[in-house]
C-alpha positions, 0 to 999 in steps of 0.5 A: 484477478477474481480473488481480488478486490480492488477498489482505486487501486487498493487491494480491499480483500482478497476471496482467493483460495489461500497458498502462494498467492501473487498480488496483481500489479497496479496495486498501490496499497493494502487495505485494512484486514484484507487477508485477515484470518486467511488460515490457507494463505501460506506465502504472499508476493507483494508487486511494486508500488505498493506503499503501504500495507493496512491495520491487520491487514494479514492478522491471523494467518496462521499458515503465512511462511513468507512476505516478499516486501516491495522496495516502494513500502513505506508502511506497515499498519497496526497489527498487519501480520500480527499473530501470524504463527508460521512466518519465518523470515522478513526483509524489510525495504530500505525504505520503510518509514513506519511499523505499527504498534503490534505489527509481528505481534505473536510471531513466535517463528520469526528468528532475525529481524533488521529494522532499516535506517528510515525508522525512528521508533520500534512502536509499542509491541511490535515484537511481543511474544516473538518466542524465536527471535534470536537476533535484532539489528536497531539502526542508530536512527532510533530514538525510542523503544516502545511499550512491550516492543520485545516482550517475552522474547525468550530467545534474544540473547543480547540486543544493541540499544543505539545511542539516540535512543531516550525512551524505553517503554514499560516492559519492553524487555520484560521475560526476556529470559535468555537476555545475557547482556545488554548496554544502554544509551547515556541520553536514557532518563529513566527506566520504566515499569516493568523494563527488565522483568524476569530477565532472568541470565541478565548478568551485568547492567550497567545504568547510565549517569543521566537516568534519573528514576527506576520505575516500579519491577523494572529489575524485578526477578533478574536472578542472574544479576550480581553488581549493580551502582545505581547513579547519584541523579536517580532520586525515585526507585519503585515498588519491587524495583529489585525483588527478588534479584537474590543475587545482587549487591546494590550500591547507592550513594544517592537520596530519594523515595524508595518504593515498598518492597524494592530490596526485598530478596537482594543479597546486599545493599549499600546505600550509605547515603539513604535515611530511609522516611519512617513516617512513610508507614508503606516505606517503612513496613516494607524495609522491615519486612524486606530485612526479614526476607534478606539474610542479615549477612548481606545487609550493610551493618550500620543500615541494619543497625539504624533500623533495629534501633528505630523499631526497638524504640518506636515499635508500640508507637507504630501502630498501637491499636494492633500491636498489643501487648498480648500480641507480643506475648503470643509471638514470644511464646511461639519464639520461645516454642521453637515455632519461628525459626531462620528457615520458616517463618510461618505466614499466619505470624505475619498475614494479620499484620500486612492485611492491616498495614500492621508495621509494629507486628512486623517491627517486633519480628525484625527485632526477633530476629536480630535477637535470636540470629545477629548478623555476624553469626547468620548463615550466608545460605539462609533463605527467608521465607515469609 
């Protein structure tokens, strides 16, 4: 009893020497940061009675290998056993109602997790860099998926995403790199910044009819991924939304805003119905800048083909303080030279022009390149680089 402090039946500190500790019954609850930063504390039984464990209660353990839960806990507090480097295994209560944001924060040995039925959200970051986990069972009680809340799970090869839940938080699946497969709820309206970035074996996905918006990054470096249909309802796509996905072929029959840079590295898009807004100058440098980057095989022709007209007419008009005519003389020359070429097109052609938002610049590169590398003779191999 002298390791502990306890104040009306919480457990406010304990000032013990660490190992398997034994937490004296009578204790109803464990108050913020009690054990926190406790490096000797290896194991902790917690008796019956204890309802609820406080913020940051054993954050910073790092030697905790083992929590045994009582049956009466309702709650885990904010960051409780957050970085908490050696814990291996957790059974949670039947019970338990509530885990806090960033409760296993940085538990980088923790291999399975059951969430029990009482729960309704998986809270923001509760999981993050959780480096080992390789197995999560969500019960169907679950509405939403927080911010973060498996972020950097490397190991999670495929999760069930329950069918009530309507919120995915930003990132909540970023850098899930051994993430194969992954089904989402139909009630799910949008997916959010950052939700699948750099999952990179994601192979298939398949996006429910009642989202309506992919937000900034969310597929954004999915390598893996290689088919995608994109529902008629969504009407906003952000910012890198599918950069780099060199694999994929999007299909898109609907009509919205596109982001900058959202296509840039997909192997193909058809998006028959999607009149990109020219006079969006962000949008519009971003399409051209994105078929530079994208071999000409993979893109939609009649897509291709608008965009190529509209430069050809317009590109002195586009931004003409910057795109001169000794500019263009200067690109013809080093076209002309050998020093543009499909394989290498070298950032100094191209620097000036995106510093200043120049689109013409970037314009008359893309009708180079539809000049000297047609689409019915590109390489399907060629990679563009800027």
């Amino acid at each position: 009893m002298n390791d502990f402090i306890i104040k009306n039946d919480i457990l406010t500190k304990y000032t013990g020497p660490g190992g398997d500790v034994v937490i004296p019954s009578g204790v109803t609850a464990i108050g913020d940061k009690a054990f926190y930063g406790c490096k000797s504390l290896t194991g902790v039984t917690i008796p019956d009675g204890v309802t609820t464990i406080g913020h940051r209660a054993f954050e910073m353990c790092k030697s905790l290998a083992y929590v045994r839960f009582p049956d009466d806990l309702t709650a885990i507090g904010e960051r409780a056993f957050g970085m908490c480097k050696s814990l291996t295994g957790i059974t949670f209560p039947p019970g338990l109602t509530q885990i806090g944001d960033q409760a296993f924060f940085w538990c980088p040995k923790l291999t399975k997790i059951t969430i029990p039925e009482r729960i309704t959200q998986i809270g923001n970051h509760v999981f993050d860099w959780c480096g080992g986990l390789t197995e999560v069972q969500l019960p169907d009680s679950i509405t939403r998926i927080g911010d973060g809340a498996f972020n950097s799970c490397g190991k999670l090869t495929r999760i069930r995403i329950p069918p009530a839940v309507t919120e995915i938080g930003y990132n909540a699946f970023g850098w899930c790199k051994g993430l194969t497969s992954i089904t989402l709820p139909d009630g799910l309206t949008s997916i959010d910044y950052g939700t699948f970035n750099g999952c990179r074996s994601l192979t298939h996905i398949e996006i429910p009819d009642s989202v309506t918006a992919i937000d900034d990054r969310a597929f954004c470096d999915c390598v893996s991924l290689t088919d995608m249909t994109i529902p008629d309802k969504v009407t906003r796509i952000g910012g890198n939304a599918f950069y780099q996905c060199s694999r994929l072929t999007v299909r898109w029959w609907g009509w919205g805003e596109v982001g900058p840079f959202a296509w840039i590295g997909v192997r193909r898009l058809i998006l028959p119905n999607m009149p990109f807004d020219f006079d969006q100058p962000d949008i519009r440098q971003a399409a051209a800048l994105g078929f530079l980057q994208t071999p000409a095989a993979y893109v939609e022709a009649s897509i291709r083909a608008a965009y190529v007209r509209y430069v050809t007419e317009e590109r002195k008009n586009l931004l003409p303080e910057i795109f001169a005519e000794d500019r263009v003389e200067a690109l013809n020359f080093y076209a002309e030279q050998g020093q543009i070429t499909a394989e290498n097109f070298e950032p100094e052609y191209l620097t000036p022009a995106m510093e200043r938002q120049a689109a013409g610049c970037i314009a008359f590169l893309l009708e180079w390149q539809h000049k000297h590398f047609p689409a019915e003779d590109a390489d399907p191999t060629t990679e563009w680089k800027i």
